[in-house]
C-alpha positions in Angstrom: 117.6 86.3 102.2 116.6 86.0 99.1 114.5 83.1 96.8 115.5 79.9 97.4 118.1 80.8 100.4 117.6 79.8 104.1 114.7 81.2 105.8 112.7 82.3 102.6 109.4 83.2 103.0 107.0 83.5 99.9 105.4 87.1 99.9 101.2 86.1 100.1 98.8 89.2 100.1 95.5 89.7 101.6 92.2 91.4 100.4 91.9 95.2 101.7 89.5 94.6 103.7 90.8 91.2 105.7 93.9 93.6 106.3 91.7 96.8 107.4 89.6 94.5 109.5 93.1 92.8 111.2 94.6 95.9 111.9 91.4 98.1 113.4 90.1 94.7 115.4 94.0 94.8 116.7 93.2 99.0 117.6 95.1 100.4 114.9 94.8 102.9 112.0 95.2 101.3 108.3 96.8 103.8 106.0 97.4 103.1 102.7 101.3 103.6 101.9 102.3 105.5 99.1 99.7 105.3 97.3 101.6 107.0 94.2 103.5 103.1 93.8 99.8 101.5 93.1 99.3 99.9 89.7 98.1 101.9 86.8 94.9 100.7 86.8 94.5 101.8 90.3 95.7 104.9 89.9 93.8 105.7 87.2 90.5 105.3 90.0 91.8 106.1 92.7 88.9 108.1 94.4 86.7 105.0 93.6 89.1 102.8 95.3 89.9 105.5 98.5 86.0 105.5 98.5 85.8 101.7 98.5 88.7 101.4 100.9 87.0 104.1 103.4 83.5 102.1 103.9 85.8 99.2 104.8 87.6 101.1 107.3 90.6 102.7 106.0 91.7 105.7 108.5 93.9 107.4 106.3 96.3 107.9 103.3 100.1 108.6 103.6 99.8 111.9 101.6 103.4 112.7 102.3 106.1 110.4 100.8 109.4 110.8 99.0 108.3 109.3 95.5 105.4 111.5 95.2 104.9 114.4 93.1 103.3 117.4 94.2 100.2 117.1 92.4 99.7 113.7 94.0 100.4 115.0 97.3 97.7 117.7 96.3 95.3 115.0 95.3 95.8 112.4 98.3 95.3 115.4 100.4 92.4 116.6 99.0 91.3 112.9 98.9 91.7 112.7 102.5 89.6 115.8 103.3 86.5 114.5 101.0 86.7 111.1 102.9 87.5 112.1 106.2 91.2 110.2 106.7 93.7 110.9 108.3 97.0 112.0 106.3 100.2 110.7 107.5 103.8 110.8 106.2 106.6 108.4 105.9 110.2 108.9 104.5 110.4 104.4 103.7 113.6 104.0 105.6 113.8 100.7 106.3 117.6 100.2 107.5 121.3 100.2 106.1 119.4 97.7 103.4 118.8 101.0 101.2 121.8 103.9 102.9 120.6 106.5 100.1 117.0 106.5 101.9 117.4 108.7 105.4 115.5 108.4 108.3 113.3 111.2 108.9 114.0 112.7 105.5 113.7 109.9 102.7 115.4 110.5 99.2 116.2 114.8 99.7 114.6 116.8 102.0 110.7 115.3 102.7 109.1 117.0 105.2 106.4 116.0 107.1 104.2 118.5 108.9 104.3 117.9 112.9 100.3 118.6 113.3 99.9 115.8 111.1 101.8 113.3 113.6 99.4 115.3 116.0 96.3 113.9 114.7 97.3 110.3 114.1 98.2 110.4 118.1 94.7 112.1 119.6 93.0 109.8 116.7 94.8 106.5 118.2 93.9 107.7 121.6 90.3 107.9 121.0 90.3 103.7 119.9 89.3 101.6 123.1 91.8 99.7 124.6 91.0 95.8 125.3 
């Protein structure tokens, strides 16, 4: 499925805070993924943009991810503690479309603390339900 071929959809973005705003009004959590992959000039103020991104409603930060070095997992979750946020973890399996990315694992041997997954559940349980 690729440009051009049947069933092609153009990729559109949304601003941060129509996509925080979607996903807490639909009783969810936004996380910003990997936040290691952002642009240089977003990396380069990141706490500005994690502070930004935290008045609008951002819940937490995926701290944990197979592209990220330890100092950035250092600084996302120190990041996470100043703001409040929720750290999560992902490994970005997304099917036999990448078979050198493993679920549960990534690219080597990612872990992700259990007592993290523990705080995203009792946080997601405290949201009303409509």
């Amino acid at each position: 499925m690729g440009k051009g071929q049947p069933a092609y959809v153009e990729k559109f973005r949304i601003p941060a805070g129509k996509g925080i705003a979607a996903i807490t009004g639909a009783g969810g959590i936004a996380v910003l993924a990997h936040p290691g992959l952002l642009p240089d000039d977003c990396r380069g103020r990141l706490e500005e943009l994690i502070s930004n991104l935290s008045a609008m409603g951002l819940g937490g930060i995926e701290v944990y991810y197979p592209g990220h070095t330890g100092q950035q997992t250092a600084d996302y979750e120190r990041l996470c503690r100043k703001f409040g946020l929720l750290m999560t973890g992902g490994t970005d399996f997304h099917g036999d479309i990448n078979p050198h990315i493993h679920m549960g694992t990534g690219v080597g041997d990612l872990y992700v603390p259990h007592s993290l997954y523990r705080k995203l559940a009792d946080a997601l349980a405290q949201i009303p339900r409509r």
